[in-house]
FIMIKOL-757291 format. One line per 3 residues: their letters; for each residue y, x, z of N, C-alpha, C. Coordinates in steps of 0.001 Angstrom, whole numbers, plus 500000, padded with zeros to 6 digits. Each point is the difference from the previous one (the first is absolute). Example, Ala and Ser with C-alpha at 12.3 -4.5 7.8 and 13.67 -1.06 7.14 Angstrom:
2
AS = 494310,513190,507800,501190,499110,500000,501200,500900,500000; 501050,499650,499280,501190,500820,500060,501090,499230,500730 $
// end
This chain:
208
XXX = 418098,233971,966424,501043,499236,499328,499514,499571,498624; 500851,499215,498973,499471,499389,499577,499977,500705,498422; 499717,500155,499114,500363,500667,498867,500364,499775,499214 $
XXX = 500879,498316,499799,500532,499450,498581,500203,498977,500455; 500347,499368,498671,500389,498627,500187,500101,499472,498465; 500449,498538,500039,500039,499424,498265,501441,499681,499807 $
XXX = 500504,500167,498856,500994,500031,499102,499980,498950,498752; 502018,499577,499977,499646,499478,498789,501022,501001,498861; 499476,499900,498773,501046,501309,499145,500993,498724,499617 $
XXX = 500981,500458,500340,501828,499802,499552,499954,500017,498185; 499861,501470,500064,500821,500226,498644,500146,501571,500132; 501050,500512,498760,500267,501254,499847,501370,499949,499951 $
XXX = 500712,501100,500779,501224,500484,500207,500472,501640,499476; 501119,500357,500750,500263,501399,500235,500736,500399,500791; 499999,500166,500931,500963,500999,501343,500316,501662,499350 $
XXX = 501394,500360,501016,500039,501358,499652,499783,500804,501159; 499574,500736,499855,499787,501122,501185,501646,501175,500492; 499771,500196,500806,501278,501278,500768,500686,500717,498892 $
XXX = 498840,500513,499394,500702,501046,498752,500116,499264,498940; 500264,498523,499823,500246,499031,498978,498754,500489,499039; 498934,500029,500309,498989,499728,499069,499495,498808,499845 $
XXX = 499668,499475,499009,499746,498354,500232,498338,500351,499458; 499537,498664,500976,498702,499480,500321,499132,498710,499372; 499443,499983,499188,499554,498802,500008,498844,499660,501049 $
XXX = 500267,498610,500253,499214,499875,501247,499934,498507,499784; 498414,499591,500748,499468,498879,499905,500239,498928,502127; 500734,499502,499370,500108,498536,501158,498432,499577,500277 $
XXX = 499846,499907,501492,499095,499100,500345,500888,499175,501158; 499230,499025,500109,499967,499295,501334,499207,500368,500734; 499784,500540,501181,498857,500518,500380,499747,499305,501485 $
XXX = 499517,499186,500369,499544,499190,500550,501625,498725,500816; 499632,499734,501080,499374,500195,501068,498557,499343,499873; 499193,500733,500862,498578,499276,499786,499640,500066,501427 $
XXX = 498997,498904,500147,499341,499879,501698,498593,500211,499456; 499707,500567,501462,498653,500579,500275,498826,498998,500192; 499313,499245,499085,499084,498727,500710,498630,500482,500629 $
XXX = 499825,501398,500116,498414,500150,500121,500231,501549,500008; 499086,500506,501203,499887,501025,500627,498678,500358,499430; 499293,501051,499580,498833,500622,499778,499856,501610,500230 $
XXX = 499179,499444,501724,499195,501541,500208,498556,500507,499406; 500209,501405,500819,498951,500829,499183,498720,499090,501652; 499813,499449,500599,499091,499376,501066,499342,498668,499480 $
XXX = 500980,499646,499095,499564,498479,499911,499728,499457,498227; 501145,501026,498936,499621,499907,499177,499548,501450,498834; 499926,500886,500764,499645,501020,499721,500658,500794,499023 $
XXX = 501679,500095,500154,500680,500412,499649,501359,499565,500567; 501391,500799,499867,500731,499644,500323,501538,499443,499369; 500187,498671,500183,500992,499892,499003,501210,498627,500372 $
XXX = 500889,499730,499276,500771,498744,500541,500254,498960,498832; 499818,498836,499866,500084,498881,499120,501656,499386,499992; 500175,500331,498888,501650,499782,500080,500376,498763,498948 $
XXX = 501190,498820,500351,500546,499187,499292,501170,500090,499357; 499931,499554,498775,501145,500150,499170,500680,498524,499551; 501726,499585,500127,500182,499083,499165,499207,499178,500934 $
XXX = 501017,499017,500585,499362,498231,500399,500576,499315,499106; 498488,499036,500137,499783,499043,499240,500137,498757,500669; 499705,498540,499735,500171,499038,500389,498460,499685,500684 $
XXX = 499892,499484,500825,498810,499636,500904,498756,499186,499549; 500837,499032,498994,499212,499041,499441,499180,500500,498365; 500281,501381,499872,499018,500608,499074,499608,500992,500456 $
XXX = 499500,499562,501452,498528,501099,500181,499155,498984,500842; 498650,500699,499399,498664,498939,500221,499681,500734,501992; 499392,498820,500757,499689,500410,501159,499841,501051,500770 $
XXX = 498948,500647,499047,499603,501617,500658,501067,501021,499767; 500571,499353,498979,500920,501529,500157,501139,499508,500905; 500471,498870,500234,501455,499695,500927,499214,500176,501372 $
XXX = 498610,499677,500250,499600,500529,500970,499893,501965,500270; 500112,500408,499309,500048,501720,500121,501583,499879,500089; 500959,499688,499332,501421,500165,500195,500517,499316,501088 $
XXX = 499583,499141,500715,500449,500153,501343,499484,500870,501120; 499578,500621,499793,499959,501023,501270,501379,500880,499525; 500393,500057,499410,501090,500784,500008,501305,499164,500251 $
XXX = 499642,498942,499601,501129,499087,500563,501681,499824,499146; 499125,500852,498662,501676,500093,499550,500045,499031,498461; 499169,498940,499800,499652,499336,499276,498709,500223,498925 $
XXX = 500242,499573,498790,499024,500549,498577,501168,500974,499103; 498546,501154,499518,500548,500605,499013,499393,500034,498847; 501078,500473,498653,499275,499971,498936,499101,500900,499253 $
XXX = 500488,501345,500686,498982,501078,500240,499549,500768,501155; 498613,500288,499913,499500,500934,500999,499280,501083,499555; 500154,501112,500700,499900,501345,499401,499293,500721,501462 $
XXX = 498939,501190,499672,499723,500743,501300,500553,501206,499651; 500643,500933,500956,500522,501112,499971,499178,501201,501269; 499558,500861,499979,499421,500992,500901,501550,500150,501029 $
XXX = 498904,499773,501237,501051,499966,501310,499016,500295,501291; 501100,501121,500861,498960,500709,501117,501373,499091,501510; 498942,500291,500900,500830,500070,500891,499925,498593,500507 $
XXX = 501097,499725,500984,500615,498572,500520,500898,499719,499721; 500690,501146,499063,501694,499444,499868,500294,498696,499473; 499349,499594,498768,499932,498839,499572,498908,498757,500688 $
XXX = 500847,498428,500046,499087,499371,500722,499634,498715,499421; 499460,499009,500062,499743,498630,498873,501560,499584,500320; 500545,499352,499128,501785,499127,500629,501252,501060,499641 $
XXX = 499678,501481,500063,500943,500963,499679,499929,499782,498566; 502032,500341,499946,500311,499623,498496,500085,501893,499729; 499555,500443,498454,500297,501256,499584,501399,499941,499368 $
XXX = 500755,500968,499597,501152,500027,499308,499973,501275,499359; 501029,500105,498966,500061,501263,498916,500235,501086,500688; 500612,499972,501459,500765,500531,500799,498812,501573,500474 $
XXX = 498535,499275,499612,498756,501131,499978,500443,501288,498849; 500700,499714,499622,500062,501436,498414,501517,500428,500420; 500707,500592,499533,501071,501092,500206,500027,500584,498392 $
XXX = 501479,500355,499918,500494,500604,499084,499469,501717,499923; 498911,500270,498810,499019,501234,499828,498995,500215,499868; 499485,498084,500303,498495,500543,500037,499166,499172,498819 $
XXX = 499052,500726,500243,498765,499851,498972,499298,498834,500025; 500115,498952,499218,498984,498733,499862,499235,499920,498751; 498660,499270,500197,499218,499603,498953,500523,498654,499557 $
XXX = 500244,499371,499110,499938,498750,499835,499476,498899,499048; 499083,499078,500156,498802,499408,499114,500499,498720,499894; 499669,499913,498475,500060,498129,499464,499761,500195,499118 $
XXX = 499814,498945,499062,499193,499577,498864,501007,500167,498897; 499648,500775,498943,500972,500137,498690,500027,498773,499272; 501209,499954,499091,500192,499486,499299,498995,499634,498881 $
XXX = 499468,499023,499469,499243,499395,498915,500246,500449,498952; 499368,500766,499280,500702,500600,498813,499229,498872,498496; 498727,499593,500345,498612,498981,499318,499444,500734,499195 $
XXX = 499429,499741,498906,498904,500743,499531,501405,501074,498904; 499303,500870,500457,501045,500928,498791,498847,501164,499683; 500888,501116,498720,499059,500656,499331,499886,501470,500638 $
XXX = 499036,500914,499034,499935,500959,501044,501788,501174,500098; 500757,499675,498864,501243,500707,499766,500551,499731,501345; 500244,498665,500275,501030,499419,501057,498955,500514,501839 $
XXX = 498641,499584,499747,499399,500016,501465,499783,501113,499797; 499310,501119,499451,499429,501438,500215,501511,501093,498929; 500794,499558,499479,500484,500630,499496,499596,501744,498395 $
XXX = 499097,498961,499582,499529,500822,498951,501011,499908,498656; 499830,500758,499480,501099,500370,498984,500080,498984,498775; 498902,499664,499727,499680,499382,498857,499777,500667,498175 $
XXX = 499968,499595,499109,500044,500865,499292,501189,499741,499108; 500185,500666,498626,501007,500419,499054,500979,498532,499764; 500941,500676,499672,501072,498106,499681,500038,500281,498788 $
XXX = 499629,500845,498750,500216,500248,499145,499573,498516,499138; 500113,500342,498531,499868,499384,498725,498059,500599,500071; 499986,498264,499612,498003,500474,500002,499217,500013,501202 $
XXX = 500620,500602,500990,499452,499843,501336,499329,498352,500473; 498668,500339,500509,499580,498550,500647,499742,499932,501127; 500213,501269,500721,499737,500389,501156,501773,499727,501091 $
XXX = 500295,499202,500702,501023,500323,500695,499784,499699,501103; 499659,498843,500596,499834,499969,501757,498588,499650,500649; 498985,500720,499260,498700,499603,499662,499646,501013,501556 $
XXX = 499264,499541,500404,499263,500974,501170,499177,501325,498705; 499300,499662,499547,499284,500993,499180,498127,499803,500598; 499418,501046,499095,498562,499502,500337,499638,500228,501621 $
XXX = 499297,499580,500732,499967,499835,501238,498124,500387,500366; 499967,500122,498114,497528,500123,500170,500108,501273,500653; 498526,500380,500447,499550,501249,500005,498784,500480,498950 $
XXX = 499554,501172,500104,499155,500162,498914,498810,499769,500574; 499007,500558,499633,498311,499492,499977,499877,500457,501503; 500459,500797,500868,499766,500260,501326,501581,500128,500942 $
XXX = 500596,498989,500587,498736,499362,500907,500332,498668,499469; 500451,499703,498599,499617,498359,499459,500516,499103,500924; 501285,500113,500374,500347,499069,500747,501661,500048,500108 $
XXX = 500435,498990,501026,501779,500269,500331,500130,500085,501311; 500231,501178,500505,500149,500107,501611,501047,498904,500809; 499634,499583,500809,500929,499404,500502,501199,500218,500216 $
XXX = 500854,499581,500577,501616,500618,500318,500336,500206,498452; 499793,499857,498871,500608,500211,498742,501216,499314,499787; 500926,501004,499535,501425,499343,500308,500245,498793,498608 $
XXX = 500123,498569,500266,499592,499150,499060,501350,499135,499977; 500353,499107,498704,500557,498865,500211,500076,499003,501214; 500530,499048,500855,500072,499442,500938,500859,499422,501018 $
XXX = 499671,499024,501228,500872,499909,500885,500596,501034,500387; 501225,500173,499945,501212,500710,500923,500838,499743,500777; 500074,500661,501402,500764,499522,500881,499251,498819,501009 $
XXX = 500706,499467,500680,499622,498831,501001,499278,500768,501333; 499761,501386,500380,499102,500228,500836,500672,500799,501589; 499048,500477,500304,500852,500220,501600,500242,501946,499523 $
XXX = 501116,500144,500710,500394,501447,499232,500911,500665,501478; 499327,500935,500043,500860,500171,501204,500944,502058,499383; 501271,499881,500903,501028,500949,499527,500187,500647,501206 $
XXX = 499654,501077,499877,499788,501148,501208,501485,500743,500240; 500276,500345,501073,501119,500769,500424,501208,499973,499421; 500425,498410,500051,501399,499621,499990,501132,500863,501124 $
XXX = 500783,500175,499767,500816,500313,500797,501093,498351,500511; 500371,500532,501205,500681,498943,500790,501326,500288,499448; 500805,499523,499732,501506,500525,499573,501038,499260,500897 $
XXX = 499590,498734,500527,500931,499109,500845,499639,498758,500894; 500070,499910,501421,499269,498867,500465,501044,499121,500579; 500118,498597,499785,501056,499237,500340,499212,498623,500868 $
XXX = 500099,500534,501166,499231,499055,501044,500185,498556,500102; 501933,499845,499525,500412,498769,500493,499510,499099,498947; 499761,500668,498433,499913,499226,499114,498456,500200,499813 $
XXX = 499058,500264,500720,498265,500295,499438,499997,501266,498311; 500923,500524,500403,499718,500585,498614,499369,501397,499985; 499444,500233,499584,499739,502077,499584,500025,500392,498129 $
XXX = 501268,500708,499893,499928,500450,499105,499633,501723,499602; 499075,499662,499112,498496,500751,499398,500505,500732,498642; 499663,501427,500221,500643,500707,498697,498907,499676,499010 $
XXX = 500134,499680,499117,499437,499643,498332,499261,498856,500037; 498814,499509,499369,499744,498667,499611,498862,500076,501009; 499612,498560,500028,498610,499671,500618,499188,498729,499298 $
XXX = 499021,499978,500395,499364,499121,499004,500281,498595,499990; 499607,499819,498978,500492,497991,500246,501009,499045,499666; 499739,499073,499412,501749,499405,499568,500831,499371,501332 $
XXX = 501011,499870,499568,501066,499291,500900,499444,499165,500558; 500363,500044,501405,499251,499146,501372,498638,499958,499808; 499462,501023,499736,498305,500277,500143,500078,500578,501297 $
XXX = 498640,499462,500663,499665,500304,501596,499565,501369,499650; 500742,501141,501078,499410,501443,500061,499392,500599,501559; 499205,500979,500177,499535,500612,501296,500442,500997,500366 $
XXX = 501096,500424,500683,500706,501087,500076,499390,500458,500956; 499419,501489,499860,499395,500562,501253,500533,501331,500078; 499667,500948,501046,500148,501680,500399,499432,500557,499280 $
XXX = 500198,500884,498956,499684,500380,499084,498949,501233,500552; 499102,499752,499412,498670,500560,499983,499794,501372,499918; 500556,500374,499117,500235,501412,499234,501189,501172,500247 $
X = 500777,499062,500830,501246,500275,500510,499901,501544,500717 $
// end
């Protein structure tokens, strides 16, 4: 079977639970998506399923790819994603639905953070900075970053001024809190990465 599928994030809410505890919890849309492409461990040396997200209009996709989206027959999409998948259950033309997850369980879920642009090391690495006092010249300064006469250099990975944000970030062992089939929705206890209507990969959580 198949192990995921793609999502779009809603937004942030809050449901209450039985014992009126309230939840914050993150909205997705979570598919429906069709299967365009089957990959075995015989032919491509691994095993997996090519899934579509979101149709698009026909007349913005170039040949080869409207030629790969008809074998599935269910038009063009605007994303495609591979997910690890065993078995026959899934087939090219089968649509997936949220209806794969249940209220309890454990998902990973990946997309690209928010753009934060070049910021300093206070805001991206969270260093303290120095004194706010009278006289002070030191306040959101990284500080010296040399080394001495051995080994005369700056190791890499040095936590520096820079781009922040924009990258792929994935959030391990969400809990499922609510799945609403009729509407594509699964609502996800706490945040996940990505701004509003950013494409996400909701999968079976790994670690689970």
């Amino acid at each position: 079977m198949i192990n995921g599928l793609l999502g779009k994030k809603i937004g942030m809410t809050q449901v209450y639970a039985a014992d009126g505890q309230r939840i914050a919890v993150t909205a997705i849309e979570a598919g429906p998506c069709v299967v365009l492409q089957k990959k075995t461990e015989s032919t491509d040396g691994y095993s997996a399923a090519q899934v579509g997200f979101l149709q698009k209009r026909t007349d913005r996709v170039n040949k080869p790819e409207m030629g790969h989206f008809k074998k599935a027959g269910m038009g063009a999409f605007a994303h495609v994603r591979e997910f690890p998948a065993s078995g026959d259950d899934c087939k090219v033309g089968d649509e997936i639905t949220c209806e794969m997850f249940a209220a309890g369980d454990r998902i990973d879920v990946t997309g690209i953070s928010k753009g934060k642009g070049f910021q300093g090391v206070i805001k991206r690495w969270g260093f303290s900075g120095g004194r706010s006092t009278h006289g002070s010249t030191f306040h959101r300064a990284p500080g010296s970053i040399g080394m001495s006469a051995t080994p005369s250099k700056v190791f890499k990975g040095k936590k520096m001024p820079g781009q922040m944000g924009n990258e792929r970030v994935t959030t391990h062992n969400l809990v499922v809190v609510d799945v609403r089939p009729e509407q594509n929705l699964i609502l996800v206890q706490g945040a996940v990465p990505g701004p509003k209507n950013g494409i996400v990969s909701i999968r079976k959580g790994i670690k689970a």
